[in-house]
N, C-alpha and C positions, 0 to 999 in steps of 0.2 A: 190460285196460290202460285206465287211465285217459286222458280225452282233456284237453288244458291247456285252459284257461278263453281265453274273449274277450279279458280284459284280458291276460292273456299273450300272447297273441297279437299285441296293439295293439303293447307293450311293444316285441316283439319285432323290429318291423315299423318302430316309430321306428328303431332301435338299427340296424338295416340301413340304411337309407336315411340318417344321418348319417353313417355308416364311406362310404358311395357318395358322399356333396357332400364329403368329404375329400379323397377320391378325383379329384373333377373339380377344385378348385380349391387352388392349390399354397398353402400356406401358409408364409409369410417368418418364421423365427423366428431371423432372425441379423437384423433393423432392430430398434432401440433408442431413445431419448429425450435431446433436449439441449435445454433449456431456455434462451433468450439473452433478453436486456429489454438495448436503448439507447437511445439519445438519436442514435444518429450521424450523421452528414447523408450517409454513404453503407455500407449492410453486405451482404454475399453469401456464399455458403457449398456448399460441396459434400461432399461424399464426399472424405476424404483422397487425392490422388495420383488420381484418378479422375471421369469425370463431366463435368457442364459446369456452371459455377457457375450458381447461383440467383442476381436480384438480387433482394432483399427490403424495401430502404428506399433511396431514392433522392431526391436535391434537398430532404432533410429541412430546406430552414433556419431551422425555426422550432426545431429541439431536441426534435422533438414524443418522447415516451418509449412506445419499439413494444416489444412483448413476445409471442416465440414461442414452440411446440413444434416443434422440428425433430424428423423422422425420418431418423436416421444408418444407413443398408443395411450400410454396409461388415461382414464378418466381424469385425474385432478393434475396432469403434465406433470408430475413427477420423475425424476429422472437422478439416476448413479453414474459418475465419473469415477475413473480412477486414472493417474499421472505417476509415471515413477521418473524421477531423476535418478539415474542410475551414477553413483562415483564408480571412478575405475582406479581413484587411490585409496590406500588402506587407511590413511589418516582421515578421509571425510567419511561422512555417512552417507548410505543412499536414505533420498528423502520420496517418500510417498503422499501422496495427494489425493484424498477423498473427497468428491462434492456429491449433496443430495440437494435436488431444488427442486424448483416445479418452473415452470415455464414461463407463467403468468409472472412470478419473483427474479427471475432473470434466466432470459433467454440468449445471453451470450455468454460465454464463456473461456476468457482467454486464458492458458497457463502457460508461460514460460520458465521455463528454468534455468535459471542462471549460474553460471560456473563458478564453483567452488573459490574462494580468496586465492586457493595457493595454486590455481589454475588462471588464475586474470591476471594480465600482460600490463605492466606499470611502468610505466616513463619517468625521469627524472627531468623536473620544467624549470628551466633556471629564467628567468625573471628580471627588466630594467623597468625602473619607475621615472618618469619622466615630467618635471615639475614640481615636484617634492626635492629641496633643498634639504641635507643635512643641516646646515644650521639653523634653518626653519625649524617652529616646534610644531609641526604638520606630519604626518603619517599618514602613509599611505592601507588600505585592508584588501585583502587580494581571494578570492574563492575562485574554484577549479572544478567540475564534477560538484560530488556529494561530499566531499572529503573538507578537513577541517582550513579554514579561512589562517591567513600567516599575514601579520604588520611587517613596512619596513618603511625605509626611507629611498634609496637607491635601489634597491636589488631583495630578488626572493627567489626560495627554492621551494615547489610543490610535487610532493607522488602522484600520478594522474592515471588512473587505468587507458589504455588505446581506446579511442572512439572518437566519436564528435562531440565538442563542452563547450558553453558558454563560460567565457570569462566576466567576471563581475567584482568589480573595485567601488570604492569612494574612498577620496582625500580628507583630510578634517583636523581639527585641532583638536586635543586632549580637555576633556572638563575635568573638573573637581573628582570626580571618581576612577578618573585615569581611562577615559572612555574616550573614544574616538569623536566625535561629532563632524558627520558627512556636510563637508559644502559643494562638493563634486561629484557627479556618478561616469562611470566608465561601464558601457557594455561592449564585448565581441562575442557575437554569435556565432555557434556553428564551426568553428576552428577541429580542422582535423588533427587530433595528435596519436594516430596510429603507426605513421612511417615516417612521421619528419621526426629527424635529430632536433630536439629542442635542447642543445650540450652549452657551454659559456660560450661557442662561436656565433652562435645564431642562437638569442635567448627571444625569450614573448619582451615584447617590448607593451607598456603600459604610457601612453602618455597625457597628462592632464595641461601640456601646455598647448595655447591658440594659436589655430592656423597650421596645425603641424601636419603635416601630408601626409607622414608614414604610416596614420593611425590608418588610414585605409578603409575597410569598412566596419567602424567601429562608431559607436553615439556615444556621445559626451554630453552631459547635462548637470548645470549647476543645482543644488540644493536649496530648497526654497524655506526659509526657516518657519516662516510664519505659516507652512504649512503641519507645522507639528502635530504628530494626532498620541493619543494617549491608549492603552491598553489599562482595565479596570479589572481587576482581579475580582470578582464581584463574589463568592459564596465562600472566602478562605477560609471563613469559622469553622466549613467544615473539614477541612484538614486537621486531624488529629497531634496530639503532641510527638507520637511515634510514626507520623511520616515528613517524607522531606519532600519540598518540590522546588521544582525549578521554571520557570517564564521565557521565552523567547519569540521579536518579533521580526519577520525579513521578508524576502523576495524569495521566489520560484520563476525559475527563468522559462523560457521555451524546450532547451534541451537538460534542462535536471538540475540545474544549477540553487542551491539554496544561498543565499546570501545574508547573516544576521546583522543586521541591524541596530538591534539595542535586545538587551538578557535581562531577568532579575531573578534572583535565587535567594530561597531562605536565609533568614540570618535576623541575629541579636534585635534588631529594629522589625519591628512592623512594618510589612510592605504592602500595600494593597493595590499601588498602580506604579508605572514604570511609561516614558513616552518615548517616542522615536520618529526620527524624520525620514517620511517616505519618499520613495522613488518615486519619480514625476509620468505622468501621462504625457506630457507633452516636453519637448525639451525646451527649458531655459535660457537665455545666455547671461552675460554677465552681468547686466542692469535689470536678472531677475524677469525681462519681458519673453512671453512667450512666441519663437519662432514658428511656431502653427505646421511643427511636422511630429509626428507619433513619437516618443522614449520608448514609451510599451509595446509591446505585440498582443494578439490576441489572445495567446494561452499561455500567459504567463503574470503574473500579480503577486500579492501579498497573504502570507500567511501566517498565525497569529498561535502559537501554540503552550500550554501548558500540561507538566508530569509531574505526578505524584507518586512516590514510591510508600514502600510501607520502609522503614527503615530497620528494622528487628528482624527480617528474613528469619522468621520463626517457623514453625510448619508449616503455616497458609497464611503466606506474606500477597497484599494485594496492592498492585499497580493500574494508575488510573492515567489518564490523559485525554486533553480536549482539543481540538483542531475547529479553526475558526476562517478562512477565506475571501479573498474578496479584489476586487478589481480595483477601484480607488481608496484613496487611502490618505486623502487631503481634509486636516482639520478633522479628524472624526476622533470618535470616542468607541472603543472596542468593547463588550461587555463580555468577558473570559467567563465559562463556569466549569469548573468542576463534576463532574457527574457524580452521581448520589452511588455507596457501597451497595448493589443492590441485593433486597432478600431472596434470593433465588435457590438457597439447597442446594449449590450445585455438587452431586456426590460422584464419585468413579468406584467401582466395585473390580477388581481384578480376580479375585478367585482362582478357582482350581481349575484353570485353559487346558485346553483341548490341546494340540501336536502347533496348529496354527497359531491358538491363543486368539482372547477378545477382548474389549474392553466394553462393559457396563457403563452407561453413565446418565445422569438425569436431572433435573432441574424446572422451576418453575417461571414465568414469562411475567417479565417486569418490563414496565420504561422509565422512562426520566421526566420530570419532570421540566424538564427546558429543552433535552432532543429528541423527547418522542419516541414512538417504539422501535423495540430491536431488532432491526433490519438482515442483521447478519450474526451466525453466529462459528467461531473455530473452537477447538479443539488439539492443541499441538501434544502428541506426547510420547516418551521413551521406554522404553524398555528391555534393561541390559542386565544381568547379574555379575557383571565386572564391572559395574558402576558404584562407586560406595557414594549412599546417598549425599554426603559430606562433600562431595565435589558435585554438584547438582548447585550450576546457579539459575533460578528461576527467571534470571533477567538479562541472563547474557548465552552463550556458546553453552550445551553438551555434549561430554564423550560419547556417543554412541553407536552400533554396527547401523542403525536406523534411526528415521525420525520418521513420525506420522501425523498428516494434517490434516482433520476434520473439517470440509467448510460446509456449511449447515444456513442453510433459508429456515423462516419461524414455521413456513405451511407446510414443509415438506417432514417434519418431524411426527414421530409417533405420540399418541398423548393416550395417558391415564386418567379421564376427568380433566382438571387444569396441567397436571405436572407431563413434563415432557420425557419420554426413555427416547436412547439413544444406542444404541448395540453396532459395534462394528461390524460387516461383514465377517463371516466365517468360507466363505467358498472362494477364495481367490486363488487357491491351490488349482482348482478345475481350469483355470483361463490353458492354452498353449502359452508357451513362452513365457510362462511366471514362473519368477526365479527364488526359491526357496531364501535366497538370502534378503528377500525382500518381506519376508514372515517377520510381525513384531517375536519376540521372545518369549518363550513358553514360562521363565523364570526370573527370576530377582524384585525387581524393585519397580513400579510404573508409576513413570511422574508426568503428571497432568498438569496443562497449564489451560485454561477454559474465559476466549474471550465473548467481550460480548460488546456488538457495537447499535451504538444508539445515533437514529440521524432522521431528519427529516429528508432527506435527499431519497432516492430511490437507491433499491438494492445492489441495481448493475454501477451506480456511480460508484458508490460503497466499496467494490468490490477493485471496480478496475484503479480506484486511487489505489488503493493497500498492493494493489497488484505493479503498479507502474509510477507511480506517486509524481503525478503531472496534477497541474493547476486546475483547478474548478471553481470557477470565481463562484461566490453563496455558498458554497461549501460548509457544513456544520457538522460535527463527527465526534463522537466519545468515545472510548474505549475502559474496557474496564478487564482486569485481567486476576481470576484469582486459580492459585495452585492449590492440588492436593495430590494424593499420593497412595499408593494401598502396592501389599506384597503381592508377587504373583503365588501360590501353590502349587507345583510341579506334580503332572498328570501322574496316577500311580502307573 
């Protein structure tokens, strides 16, 4: 009989002795990974329903941007955020941010907070249009940032918050409805307007004539008409006679820039499609041939949106919208839908709160039929008793010391049978450094607004659009938004 060699032996002898350090030390293969990066001046996190929070950023108030790896133990990755934006003036609210998910449904997690309107730094942009003659019947369309688009002929004035923004024009002549029609596009990318004086000595200059040098680094591309694509309002029957909506289709630039295109909005006539001429992938020149260099960039394209309100803002007035996306946009035909009012119960129970106060609330798990199931679900809601309900607009601004935002994954929720509960935490008093005026209100009036979004996309796209609202070409997105309300009962 053959005797095994030394190195068999060794072999052997490792192979044992790591089966044995297995053996002494347990190893956790149910903790997983969640990645979070904010800004927020306060964030802490645990294990879903379990555990004792972690505090992780604390008295941030410079906005400094932290970026972790959390390990989430739980068996199904389930996992508790909490984000406070803290105001330090008395006319805003601090706003709080609750997430529950599970890991598998989105394992990233960004939340930035952004600065209050009467805290953001706004420039005054004064504007020269260049190739646009007054006595021409040609006008010029000019966007800035997110803010609203301004016509002229020569010259325009825009508010612009400090930062970097793409500028986005087109030339055109007026049709029959008093509506611009692009035969020119104008981009400049990336333009700093945090420290330049943009005052009448030195204004943005816009120019749509050839050859002109001063445009610098800016694309110019004629409009290709015969490219016209159409948006199909396709389910409007089901808008009811007591809501109103409105249609809009444009451009999303690289840095934020939205650019409309062509609108349609209710009214006396029957509308069920509206066209518009898209910005080119490639630039044109003026015999319409293409010079074979890029218009577009990579993250940035066309987007296709319609809103329906409930127009009676009655108790549980309910607002809908659908988001549609996409990279090319030559000769096509857009199919718009609506998202279905869905049966879901959704209820809020406030009752008689404890010192911290909680909100009840529950509902059952629908999709759509055209975006599929709901990927994501919020929760925004107030709670003040200096609030007379009567000034509570469901669709715009509330007065309040607080706001609170629920964001909720479908797996990470509790369920009774089919129907889902939802119960806010109660122990955020126990964190260090939580600040009592960060408690919803033990008293008055709580008004719930409870969205629910339906996509085929995944959860994390889902999220970081609503979060940062940057291009995703295939993009498909519903939202459906319905309000209720219940009194608080103050603890005896």
């Amino acid at each position: 009989m053959t005797k095994p060699s030394s190195a068999i032996l060794l072999l052997l002898l490792i192979v044992l002795l790591s089966i044995s350090a297995c053996t002494v030390e347990t190893i956790d293969r149910t903790a997983s990974s969640l990645n979070t990066r904010t800004n927020a001046f306060f964030f802490a996190y645990r294990d879903a329903g379990e555990g004792v929070w972690e505090v992780s950023v604390t008295k941030n108030s410079q906005a400094r941007l932290d970026a972790q790896l959390i390990t989430v133990k739980d068996a199904q990755g389930r996992y508790e955020l909490v984000f406070v934006c803290h105001s330090r003036l008395e006319e805003e609210p601090h706003k709080i941010f609750y997430y529950r998910g599970t890991v598998r449904e989105l394992n990233f997690v960004e939340h930035i907070c952004k600065k209050p309107k009467s805290e953001v730094s706004t420039q005054r942009v004064f504007g020269e249009i260049n190739g646009v003659e007054s006595n021409q019947q040609r006008h010029a369309v000019v966007s800035l940032s997110s803010g609203d688009a301004v016509k002229g002929q020569e010259s325009f004035a825009l508010e612009v918050p400090h930062g970097k923004h793409d500028t986005l024009s087109y030339m055109g002549s007026f049709n029959a409805q008093n509506k611009v029609i692009p035969e020119q596009f104008y981009i400049q990318r990336g333009r700093d307007f945090s420290n330049r004086a943009t005052a009448i000595g030195s204004p943005l200059k816009i120019s749509y004539l050839p050859n002109d040098d001063s445009r610098g680094t800016t694309a110019l591309s004629f409009a290709i008409p015969s490219l016209q694509s159409s948006v199909k309002l396709s389910n409007i029957e089901n808008i009811s006679a007591q809501e109103s909506w409105s249609a809009r289709a444009g451009f999303l630039s690289e840095n934020g820039t939205y650019l409309t295109l062509n609108e349609a909005k209710q009214s006396a006539q029957a509308v069920t499609q509206f066209d518009f001429i898209p910005i080119p992938e490639y630039i044109y020149d003026a015999n319409l041939n293409s010079v074979g260099l890029f218009f577009q960039k990579q993250d940035e394209g066309h987007e296709v949106e319609l809103v329906v309100r409930d127009a009676r803002f009655a108790n549980n007035p309910i607002s809908r919208r659908s988001i549609k996306a996409f990279k090319r946009a030559e000769s096509i035909s857009v199919d718009l839908y609506i998202p279905q009012i869905p049966n879901n119960d959704f209820v809020i129970s406030a009752g008689s709160m404890a010192a911290l106060g909680t909100v009840n609330s529950g509902w059952r798990n629908t999709s759509d039929p055209v975006f599929g199931q709901t990927k994501l679900y919020r929760i925004d809601f107030t709670a003040d008793s200096a609030i007379p309900p009567s000034l509570i607009d469901p669709f715009g601004s509330t007065p309040s010391k607080v706001v609170w935002s629920a964001v909720i994954t479908p797996k990470a929720i509790d369920k009774i049978g089919d129907y889902n509960t939802f119960d806010f935490p109660l122990d955020f008093n126990t964190m260090e450094d939580w600040n009592s005026d960060w408690n919803i209100a033990n008293n008055g009036e709580v008004i719930a607004e409870f969205h629910s979004f339906f996509s085929p996309s995944s959860t994390s796209t889902v999220l970081t659009y609503l979060s940062n609202r940057r291009f995703y070409d295939k993009l498909q997105l519903a939202e459906v938004i319905q309000r209720r309300s219940d009194t608080i009962t103050p603890p005896l």
